[in-house]
N, C-alpha and C positions, 0 to 999 in steps of 0.2 A: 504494500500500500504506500502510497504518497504522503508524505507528511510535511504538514506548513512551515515555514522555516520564516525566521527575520529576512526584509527582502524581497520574498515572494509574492508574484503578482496573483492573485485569487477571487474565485466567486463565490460569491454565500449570497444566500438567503437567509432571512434574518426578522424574526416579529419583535416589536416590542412594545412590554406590556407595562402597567404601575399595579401597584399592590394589589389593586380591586379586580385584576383581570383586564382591565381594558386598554385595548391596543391602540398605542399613538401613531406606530407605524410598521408597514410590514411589506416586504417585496414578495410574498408569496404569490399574488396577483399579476404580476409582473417580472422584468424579466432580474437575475440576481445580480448583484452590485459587482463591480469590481474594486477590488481593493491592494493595492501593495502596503503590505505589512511594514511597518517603520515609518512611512512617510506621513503620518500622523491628519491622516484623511477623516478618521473618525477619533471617538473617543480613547485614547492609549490604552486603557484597561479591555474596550471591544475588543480592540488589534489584537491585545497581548492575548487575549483570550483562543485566539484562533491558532496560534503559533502552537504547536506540540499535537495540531488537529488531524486529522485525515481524512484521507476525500471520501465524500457521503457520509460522516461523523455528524450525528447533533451533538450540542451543549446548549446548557440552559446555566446564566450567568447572573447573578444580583450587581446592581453597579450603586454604591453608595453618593448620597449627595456630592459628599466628597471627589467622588473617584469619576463622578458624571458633570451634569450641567451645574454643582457647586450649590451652597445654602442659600436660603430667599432672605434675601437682605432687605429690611421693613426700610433702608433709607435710600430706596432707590424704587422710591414715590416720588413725581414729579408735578409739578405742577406750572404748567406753561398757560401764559398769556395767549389767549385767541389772535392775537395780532401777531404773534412768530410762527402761524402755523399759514399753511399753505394756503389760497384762495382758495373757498367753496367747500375746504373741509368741513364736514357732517361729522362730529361722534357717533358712536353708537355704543353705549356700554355694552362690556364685554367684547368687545371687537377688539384683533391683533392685528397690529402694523406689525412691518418690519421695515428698517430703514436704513440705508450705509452711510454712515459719518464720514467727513472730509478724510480722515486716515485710513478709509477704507472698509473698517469693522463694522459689521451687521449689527445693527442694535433689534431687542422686541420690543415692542410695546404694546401693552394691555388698558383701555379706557376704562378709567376708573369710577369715574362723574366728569360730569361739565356743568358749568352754568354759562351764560350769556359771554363770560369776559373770560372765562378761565376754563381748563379741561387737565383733570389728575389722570397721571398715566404711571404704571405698575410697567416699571423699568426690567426684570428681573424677566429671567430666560423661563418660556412657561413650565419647563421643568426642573427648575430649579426647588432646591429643597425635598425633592423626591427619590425617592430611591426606586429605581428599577431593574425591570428583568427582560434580558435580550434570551433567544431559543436563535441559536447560529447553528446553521448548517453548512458546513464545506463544500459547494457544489464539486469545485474546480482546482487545480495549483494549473492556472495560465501559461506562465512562466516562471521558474525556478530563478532564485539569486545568481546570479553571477559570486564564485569567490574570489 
């Protein structure tokens, strides 16, 4: 059998769940991701998780706040003047933007309330603070590492 190495270019398939069972994402529908191992395309703990794996292998993996999208930080509430927001923006509570700041990083943002002058926004990655669970299956090793 084939086994994942640091490196290696690979397919998996992959759900993932939070505690309650419900899936925030999953390529079982679709076709499986490709990934080289090391190059820090997903979460380093996902990666690491697959390295030691073999092709048609499952694993089912807990990734702690820590080791995932990090703790929900209560001070990365925002509260922006209606006049620094873009022409014709609508809130809608509970709605998620996502937006890329001058240096490039994706930011989320979750509508918290608004009124007439102002609109609160829950800065903080939506899974942040959660702890989840990945089920990774090894479709593929694509291409092995070069030594």
């Amino acid at each position: 059998m084939d086994i994942a190495k640091q490196g290696d270019t690979v397919r998996v398939d992959y759900t993932g769940k939070l505690d309650n069972d419900s899936i925030f994402i999953t390529t079982l529908m679709d076709e499986p991701t490709v990934i080289t191992l090391g190059a820090r395309q997903f979460l380093p703990s996902f990666e690491d998780a697959i390295i030691g794996m073999e092709t048609g292998e499952w694993k089912s993996i807990k990734i702690s706040p820590q080791d995932g999208y990090g703790p929900y930080i209560e001070n990365h509430i925002m509260k922006e003047d209606r006049l620094q927001l873009p022409e014709g923006f609508e809130p809608t509570v509970g709605e998620r933007y996502s937006f890329r700041e001058s240096n490039g990083m994706v930011r989320h943002a979750k509508v918290l309330s608004f009124t007439d002058t102002h609109v609160t926004f829950d800065m903080n990655h939506p899974l942040a603070g959660l702890e989840i669970t990945f089920d990774i299956n090894l479709v593929e090793i694509v291409k092995k590492a070069t030594a």
